[in-house]
N, C-alpha and C positions, 0 to 999 in steps of 0.2 A: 176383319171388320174395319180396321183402320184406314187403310189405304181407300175403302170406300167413303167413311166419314170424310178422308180431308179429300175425294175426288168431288162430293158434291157442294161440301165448302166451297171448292174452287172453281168449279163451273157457277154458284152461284154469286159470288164473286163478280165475275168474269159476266156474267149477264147485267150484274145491277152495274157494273162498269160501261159497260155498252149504251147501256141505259142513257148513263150521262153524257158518253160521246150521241147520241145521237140529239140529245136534248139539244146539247151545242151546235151541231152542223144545222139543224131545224132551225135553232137560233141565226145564226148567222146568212142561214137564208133568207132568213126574214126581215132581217135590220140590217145588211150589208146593201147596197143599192147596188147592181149591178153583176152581184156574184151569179145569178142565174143567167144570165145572158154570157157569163164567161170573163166582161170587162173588167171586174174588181177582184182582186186577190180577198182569198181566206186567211183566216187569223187563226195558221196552221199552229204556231206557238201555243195556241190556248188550248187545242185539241192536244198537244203531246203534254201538255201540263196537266190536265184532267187525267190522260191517260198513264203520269207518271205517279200523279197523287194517290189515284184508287190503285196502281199494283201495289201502292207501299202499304194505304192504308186498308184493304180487304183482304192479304194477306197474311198480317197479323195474326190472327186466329189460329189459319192452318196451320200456321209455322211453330207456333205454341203448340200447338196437339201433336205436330211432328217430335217434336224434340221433350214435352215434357211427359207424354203417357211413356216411352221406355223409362225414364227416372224414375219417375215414381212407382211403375211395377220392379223394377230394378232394386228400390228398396225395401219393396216385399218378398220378391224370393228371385232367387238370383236363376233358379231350373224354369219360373213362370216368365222371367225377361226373357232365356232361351226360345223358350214356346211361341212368344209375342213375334221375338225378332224373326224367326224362322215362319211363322203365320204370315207375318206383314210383307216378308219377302218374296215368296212362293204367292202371292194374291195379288201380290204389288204387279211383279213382274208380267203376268196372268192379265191383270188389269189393263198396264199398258199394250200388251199387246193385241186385245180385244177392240180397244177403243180409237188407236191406230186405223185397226182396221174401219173402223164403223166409221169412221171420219170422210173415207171415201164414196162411204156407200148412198150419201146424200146427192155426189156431186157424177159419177159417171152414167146413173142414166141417164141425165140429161145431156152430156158429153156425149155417149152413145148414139141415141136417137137426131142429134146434130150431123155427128159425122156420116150414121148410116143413111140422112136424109139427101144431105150434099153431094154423096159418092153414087145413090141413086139416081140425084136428077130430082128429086121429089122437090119443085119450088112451094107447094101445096103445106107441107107441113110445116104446124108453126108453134115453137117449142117457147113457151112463158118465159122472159126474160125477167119476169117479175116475182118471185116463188113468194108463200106468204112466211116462210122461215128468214128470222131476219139477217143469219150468218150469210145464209145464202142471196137473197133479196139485196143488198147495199151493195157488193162489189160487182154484180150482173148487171145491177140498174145505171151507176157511175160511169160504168168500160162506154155507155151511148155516147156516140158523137153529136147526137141534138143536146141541147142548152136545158128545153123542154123536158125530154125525159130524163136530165140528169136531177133536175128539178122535182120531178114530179112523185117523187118517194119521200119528200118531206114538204107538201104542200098536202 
């Protein structure tokens, strides 16, 4: 059960973090004069500063629940630490390798349907560069070489 508590601690973490990175590039598109046309640099510093502050402070939490449920089951019976540590491991391990996997599973059908489109010849088909998932969604919509569409995800 642990390994799953502190996975969705840290996915939700890891979202309300994004959150705030995106609040800021939104920001800076809007009060920076020129950063959509390309002409004015971004205030990359304030984005790695956001994104240093929330890894330290969101988590926090997990990192407690890491380290302090074996103690204190530890000085309840030293055969139920056993039980814990050997649960959390075997689930742990399990865990990661499940979500590994799934990681991919968002991004190669579109990768797929791209390459089998190109190697067909198919100029016809036309794969959303836009997804409404946000992991997905911001590094797809950024890779444009127009100014416009780089834009156009926080307008």
């Amino acid at each position: 059960m642990l390994p799953f508590v502190f996975s969705a601690m840290a996915m939700g973490a890891v979202g309300r973090a994004a959150g705030d990175m995106i609040n800021e590039v939104g920001r800076q598109f809007r009060e920076i004069p020129g950063l959509r046309e390309g002409t004015a640099p971004a205030e990359f510093a304030h984005c790695v500063d956001i994104s240093t502050k929330a890894a330290i402070r969101e988590m926090i939490l997990p990192g407690m629940l890491g380290v302090l449920v074996p103690v204190v089951v530890g000085f309840i019976s030293k055969d139920m630490l056993g039980g814990v540590l050997a649960g959390v491991t075997s689930s742990g391990v399990l865990m990661a390798i499940f979500q590994s996997n799934a990681g991919g599973a968002g991004i190669m059908p579109k990768s797929a349907l791209r390459a089998t489109s190109s190697l067909m010849g198919w100029s016809t088909v036309k794969v959303p560069t836009r997804i409404k998932l946000p992991w997905l969604a911001i590094p797809s919509a950024t890779r444009s070489k127009t100014p416009a569409a780089r834009a156009s995800i926080f307008s």
